[in-house]
C-alpha positions as CSV (number, residue, x, y, z in Angstrom):
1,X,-66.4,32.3,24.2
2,X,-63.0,30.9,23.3
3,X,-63.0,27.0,23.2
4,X,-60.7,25.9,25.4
5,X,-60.4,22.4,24.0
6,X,-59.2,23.5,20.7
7,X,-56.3,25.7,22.3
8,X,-55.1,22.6,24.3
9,X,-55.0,20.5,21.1
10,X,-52.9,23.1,19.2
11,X,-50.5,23.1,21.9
12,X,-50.1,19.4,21.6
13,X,-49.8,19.5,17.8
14,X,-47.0,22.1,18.4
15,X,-45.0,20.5,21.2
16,X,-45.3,17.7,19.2
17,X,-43.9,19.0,16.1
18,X,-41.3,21.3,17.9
19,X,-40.0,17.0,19.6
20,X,-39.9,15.5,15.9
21,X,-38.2,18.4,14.7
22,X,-35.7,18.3,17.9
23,X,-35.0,14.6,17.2
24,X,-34.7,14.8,13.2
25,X,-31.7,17.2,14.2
26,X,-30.3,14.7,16.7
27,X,-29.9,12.0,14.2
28,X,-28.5,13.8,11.7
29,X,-25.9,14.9,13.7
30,X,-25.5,11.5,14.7
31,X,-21.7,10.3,15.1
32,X,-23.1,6.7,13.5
33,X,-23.4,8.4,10.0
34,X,-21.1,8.4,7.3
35,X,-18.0,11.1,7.5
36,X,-16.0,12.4,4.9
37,X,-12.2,12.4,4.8
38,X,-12.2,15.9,7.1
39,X,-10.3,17.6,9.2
40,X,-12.9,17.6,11.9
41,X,-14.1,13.7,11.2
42,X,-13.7,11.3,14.0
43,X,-14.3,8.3,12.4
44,X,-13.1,6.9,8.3
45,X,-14.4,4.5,5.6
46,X,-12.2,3.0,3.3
47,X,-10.7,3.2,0.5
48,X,-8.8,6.4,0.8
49,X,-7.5,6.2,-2.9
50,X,-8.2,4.4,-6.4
51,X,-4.0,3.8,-6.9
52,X,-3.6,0.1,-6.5
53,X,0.2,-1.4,-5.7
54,X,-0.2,1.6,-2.8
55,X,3.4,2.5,-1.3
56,X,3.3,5.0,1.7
57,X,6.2,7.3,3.4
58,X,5.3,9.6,6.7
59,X,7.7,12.2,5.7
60,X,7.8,15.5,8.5
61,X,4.1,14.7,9.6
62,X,2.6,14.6,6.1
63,X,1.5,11.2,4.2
64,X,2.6,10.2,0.7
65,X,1.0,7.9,-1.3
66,X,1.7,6.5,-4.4
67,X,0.7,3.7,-6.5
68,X,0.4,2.5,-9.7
69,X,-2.5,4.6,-11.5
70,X,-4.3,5.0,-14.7
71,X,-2.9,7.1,-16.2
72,X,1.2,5.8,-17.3
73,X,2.7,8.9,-14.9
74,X,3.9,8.5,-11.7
75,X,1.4,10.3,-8.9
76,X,1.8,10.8,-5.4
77,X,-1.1,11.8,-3.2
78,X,-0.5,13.5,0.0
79,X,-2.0,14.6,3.2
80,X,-0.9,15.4,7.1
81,X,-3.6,13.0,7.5
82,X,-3.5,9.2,6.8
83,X,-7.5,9.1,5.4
84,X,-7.0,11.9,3.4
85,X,-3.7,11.2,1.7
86,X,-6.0,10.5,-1.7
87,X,-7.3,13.6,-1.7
88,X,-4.3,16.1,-3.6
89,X,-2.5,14.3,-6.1
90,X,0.9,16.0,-7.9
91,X,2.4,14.5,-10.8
92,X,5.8,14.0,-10.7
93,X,6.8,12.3,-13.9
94,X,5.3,11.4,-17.4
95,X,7.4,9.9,-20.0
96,X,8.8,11.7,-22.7
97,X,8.7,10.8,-26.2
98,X,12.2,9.3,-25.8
99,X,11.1,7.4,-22.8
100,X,10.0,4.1,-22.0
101,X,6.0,5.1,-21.5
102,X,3.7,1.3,-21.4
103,X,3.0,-0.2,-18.0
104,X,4.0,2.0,-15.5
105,X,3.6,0.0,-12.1
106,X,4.1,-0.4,-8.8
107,X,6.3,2.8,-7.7
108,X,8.4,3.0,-3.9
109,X,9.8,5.8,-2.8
110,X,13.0,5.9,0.0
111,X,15.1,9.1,1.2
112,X,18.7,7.7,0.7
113,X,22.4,9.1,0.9
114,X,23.9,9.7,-2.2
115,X,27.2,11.3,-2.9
116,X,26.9,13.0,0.5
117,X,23.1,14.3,0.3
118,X,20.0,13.1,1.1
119,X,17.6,12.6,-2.0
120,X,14.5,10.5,-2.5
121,X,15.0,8.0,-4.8
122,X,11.5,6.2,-6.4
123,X,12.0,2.8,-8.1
124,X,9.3,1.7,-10.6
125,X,8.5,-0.6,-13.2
126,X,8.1,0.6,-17.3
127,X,8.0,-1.7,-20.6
128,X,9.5,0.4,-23.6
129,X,7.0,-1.5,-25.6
130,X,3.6,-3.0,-24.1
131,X,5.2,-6.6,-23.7
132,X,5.7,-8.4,-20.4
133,X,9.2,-9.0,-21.8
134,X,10.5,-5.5,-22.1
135,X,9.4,-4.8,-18.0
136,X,12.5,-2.9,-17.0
137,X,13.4,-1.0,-13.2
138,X,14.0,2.6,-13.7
139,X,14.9,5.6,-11.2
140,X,13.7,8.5,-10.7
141,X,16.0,10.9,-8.6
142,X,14.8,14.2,-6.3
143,X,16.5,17.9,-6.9
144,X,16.5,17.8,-2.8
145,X,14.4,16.4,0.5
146,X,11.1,17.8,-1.5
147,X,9.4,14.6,-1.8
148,X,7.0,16.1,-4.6
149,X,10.5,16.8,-6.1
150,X,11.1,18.0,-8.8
151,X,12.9,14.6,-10.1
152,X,14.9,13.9,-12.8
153,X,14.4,10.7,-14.8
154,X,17.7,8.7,-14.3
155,X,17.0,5.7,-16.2
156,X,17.3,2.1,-16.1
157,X,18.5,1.3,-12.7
158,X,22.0,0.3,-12.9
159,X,23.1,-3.6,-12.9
160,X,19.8,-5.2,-14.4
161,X,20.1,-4.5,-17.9
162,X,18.8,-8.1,-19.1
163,X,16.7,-8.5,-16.4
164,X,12.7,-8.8,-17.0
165,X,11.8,-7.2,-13.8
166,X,9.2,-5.7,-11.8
167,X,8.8,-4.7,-8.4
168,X,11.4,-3.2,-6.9
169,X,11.8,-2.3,-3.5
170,X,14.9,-2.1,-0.9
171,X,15.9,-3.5,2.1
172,X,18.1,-2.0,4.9
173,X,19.9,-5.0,7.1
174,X,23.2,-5.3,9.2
175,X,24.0,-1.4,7.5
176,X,23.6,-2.5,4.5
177,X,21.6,-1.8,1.1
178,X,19.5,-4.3,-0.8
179,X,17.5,-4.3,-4.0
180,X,14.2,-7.3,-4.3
181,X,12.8,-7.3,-7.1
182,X,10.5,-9.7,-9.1
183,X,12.1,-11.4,-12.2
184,X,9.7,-12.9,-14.5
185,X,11.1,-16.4,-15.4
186,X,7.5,-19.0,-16.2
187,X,6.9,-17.6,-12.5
188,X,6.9,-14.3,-10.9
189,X,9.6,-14.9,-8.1
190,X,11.0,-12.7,-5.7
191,X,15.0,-12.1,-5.9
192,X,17.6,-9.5,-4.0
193,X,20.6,-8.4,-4.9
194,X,23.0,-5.7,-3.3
195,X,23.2,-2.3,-4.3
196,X,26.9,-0.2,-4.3
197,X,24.9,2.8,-4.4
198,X,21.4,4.1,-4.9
199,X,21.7,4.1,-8.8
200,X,23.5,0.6,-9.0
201,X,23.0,-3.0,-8.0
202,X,26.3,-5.1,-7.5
203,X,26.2,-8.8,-8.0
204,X,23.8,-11.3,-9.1
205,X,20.2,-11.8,-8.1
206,X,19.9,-14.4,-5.9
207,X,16.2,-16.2,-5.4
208,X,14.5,-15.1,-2.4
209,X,11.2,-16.1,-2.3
210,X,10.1,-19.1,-4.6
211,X,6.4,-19.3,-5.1
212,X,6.2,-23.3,-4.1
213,X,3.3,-23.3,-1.4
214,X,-0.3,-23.8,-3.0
215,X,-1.7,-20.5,-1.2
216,X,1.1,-18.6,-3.9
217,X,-0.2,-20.7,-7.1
218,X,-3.7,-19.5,-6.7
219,X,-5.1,-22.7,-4.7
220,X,-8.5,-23.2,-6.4
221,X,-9.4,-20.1,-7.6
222,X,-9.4,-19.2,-12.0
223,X,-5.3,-18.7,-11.8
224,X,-2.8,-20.8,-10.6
225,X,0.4,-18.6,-11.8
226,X,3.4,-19.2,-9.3
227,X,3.4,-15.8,-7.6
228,X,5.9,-14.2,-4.9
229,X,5.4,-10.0,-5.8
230,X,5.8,-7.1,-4.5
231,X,8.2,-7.6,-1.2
232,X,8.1,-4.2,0.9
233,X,10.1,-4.2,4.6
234,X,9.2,-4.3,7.6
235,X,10.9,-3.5,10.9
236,X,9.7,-3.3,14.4
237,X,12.0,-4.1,17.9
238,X,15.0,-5.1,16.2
239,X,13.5,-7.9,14.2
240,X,13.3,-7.7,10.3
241,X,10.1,-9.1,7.9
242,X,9.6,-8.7,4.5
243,X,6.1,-9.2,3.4
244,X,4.8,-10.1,-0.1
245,X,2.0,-10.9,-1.8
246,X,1.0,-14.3,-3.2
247,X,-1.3,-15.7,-6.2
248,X,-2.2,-13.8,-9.2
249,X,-3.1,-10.7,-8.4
250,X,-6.7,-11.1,-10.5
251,X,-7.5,-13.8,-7.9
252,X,-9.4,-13.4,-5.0
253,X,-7.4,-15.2,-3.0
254,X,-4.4,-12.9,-3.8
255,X,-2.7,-12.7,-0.5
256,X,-0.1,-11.8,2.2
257,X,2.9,-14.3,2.9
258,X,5.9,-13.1,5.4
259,X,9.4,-13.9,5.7
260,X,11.3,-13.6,9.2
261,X,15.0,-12.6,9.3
262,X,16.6,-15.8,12.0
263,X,18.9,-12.1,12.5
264,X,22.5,-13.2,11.8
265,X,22.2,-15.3,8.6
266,X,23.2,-13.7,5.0
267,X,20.5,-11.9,4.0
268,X,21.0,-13.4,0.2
269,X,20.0,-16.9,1.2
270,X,16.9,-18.5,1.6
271,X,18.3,-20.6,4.4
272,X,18.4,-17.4,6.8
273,X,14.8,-16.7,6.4
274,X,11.7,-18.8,7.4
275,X,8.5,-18.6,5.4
276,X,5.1,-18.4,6.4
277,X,1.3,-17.3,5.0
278,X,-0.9,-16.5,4.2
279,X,-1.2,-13.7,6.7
280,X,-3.6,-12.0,5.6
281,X,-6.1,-13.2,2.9
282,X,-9.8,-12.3,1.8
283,X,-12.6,-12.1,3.6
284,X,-15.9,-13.2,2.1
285,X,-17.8,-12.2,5.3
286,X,-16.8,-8.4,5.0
287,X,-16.4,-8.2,1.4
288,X,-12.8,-7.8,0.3
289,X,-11.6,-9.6,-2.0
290,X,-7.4,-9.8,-3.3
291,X,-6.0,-8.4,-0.9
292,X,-2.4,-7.7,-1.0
293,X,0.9,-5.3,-2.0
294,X,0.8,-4.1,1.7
295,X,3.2,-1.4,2.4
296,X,3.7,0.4,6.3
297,X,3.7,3.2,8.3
298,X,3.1,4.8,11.4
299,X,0.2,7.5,13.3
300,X,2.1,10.9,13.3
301,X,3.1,10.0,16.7
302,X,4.7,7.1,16.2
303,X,2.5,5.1,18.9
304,X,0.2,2.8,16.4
305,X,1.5,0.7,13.2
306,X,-0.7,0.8,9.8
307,X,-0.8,-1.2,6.7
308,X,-1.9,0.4,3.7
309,X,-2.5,-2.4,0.9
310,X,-5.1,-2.4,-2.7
311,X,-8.3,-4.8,-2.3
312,X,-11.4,-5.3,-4.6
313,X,-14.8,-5.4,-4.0
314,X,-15.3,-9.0,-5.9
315,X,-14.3,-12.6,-6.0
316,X,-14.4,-12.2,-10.2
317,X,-11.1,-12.9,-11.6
318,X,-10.0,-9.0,-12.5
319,X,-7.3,-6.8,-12.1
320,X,-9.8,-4.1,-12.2
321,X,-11.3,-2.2,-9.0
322,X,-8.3,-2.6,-6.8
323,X,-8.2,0.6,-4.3
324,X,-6.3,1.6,-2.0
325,X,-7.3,0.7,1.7
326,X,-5.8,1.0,5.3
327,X,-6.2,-0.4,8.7
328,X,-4.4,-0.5,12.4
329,X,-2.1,-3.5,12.8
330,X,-1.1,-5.4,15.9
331,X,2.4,-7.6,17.0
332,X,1.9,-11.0,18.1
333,X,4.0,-12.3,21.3
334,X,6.6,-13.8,19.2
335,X,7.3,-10.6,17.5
336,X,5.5,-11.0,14.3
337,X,3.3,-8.5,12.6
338,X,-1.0,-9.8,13.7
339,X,-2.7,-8.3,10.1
340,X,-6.2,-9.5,10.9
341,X,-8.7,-9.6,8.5
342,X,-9.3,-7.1,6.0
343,X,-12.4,-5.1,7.2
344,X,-15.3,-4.1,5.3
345,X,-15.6,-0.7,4.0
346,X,-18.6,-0.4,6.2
347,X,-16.1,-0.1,9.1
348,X,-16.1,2.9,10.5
349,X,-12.5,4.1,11.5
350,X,-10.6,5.7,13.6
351,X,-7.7,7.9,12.2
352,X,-4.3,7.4,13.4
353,X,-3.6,9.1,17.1
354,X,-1.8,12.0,16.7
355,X,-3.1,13.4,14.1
356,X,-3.9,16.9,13.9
């Protein structure tokens, strides 16, 4: 006779096996697990790139990134989609032997009008010989509109031959052109100057940002360096910002200060621009730790704002392990930019709408 009891019990142990297996497929499909920068992912971790001094353009629907890496040549990383704009990297420049090659930092890149065409111009920071005293702005200069060029190396930028600079960056107001840049002078201050052209700064620095509130001299932490660096525009319903970062950058407490155009002032004086910070500092809850050297853009269709700026992953005093991280950004009612907090890299993400 055939036992009866035993064929019931197999059946158990098979519907039973045929659930786990059922449920074992569930969860690894979940949506709560981590995703890779993909074209199919719906949600993002940071970082989204080991550069640190990240710039960002959104150039015809792509993403380019660049930064100050590793390696003394100028990189930039790019993507049609913000989380993945770490992933392909094209060099554009390495230094010749009859170039300046120590310290390269801190690269931006802007599409400008020159002699009646459109090239992209990136500014970015060399010494000729390892010192802090031989930091000098140089130019490099697009064939075209091909942001991954090629560029020609144009040299030192025109009008700051004596200057110990770093940092430069521009600034578009009331139609007209403007250099800042840091000048290193017992403090790391922010200046800005006028430029006759893309090549060529006219007149003389003029202080722009002094590093006089505690929150820029490092508060408590292991430096307390005077620090205003790294200014980078911003511009949303008619109103104009420049944002910088304050402290030493191996600080934790490196950080986000803002300046707010009063909108009819001259742009060269400190009296037409009002001060505030930090706005946007670490957070020991989440994790993140220095961050700072935000620069901005937009989701493909032009409907959210993002910051893109380096953090670290500890409250050590280091330049090392900066990356490059991003996050949504809101305005607040009087027209300022709302940063928030940096989030955790455990923060799942949502990539920017539009993307495809």
């Amino acid at each position: 006779m055939v036992d009866k009891t035993n064929i019931k019990a197999g059946c158990w142990r098979l519907a039973l096996s045929l659930l786990c297996l059922s449920c074992l497929a569930v969860a690894c499909a979940s949506p709560s697990a981590p995703m890779s920068h993909s074209q199919n992912a719906t949600t993002f971790h940071n970082s989204i790139s080991t550069q640190a001094d990240p710039f960002i353009v959104l150039y015809n629907g792509v993403y380019y990134l660049t930064g100050t890496s590793t390696g003394g040549s100028i990189e930039i990383e790019h993507s049609s989609r913000l989380e993945s704009a770490g992933e392909n990297a094209t060099t554009i420049w390495s230094p010749s032997a009859d170039q300046p090659q120590y310290q390269v930092w801190s690269p931006s890149m802007f599409l400008l009008d020159y002699k009646g065409q459109q090239h992209w111009f990136i500014y970015f920071t060399v010494s000729a010989d390892n010192t802090n005293e031989a930091h000098r702005i140089y130019v490099l200069q697009s064939e075209g509109t091909d942001p991954l060029g090629p560029y020609t190396f144009r040299g030192q930028l025109g009008g700051t031959d004596d200057a110990t600079a770093i940092d430069a960056s521009l600034l578009h107001i009331h139609n007209k052109l403007y250099m800042m840049y840091v000048l290193e002078k017992g403090t790391n201050a922010t200046y800005i100057v006028p430029m006759s052209d893309a090549l060529t700064v006219s007149g003389q620095p003029q202080l722009l940002i002094n590093p006089d509130q505690p929150w820029e001299m490092g508060g408590n932490a292991h430096s307390h360096y005077p620090v205003a660096e790294g200014p980078e525009a911003l511009y949303h319903d008619g109103k104009t910002f420049i944002v910088y970062s304050g402290s030493d950058t191996g600080n934790y407490n490196y950080c986000l200060g803002l300046l707010s155009y009063n909108g009819t002032g001259d742009p060269l004086q400190q009296s037409s621009w009002t001060k505030t910070g930090p706005v946007f500092q670490y957070s020991r809850a989440n994790g993140v730790f220095g961050p700072g050297r935000a620069s901005f853009t937009t989701s493909p269709d032009g409907k959210e704002d993002w910051m893109v700026y380096h953090a670290k992953d500890t409250d050590d005093f280091t330049y090392d392990g900066r990356t490059t991280r991003v996050q949504q950004f809101t305005w607040n009612a009087d027209g300022t930019p709302n940063f928030g907090v940096p989030l955790s890299l455990k923060t799942a993400l949502t990539p920017p709408s539009g993307e495809k």
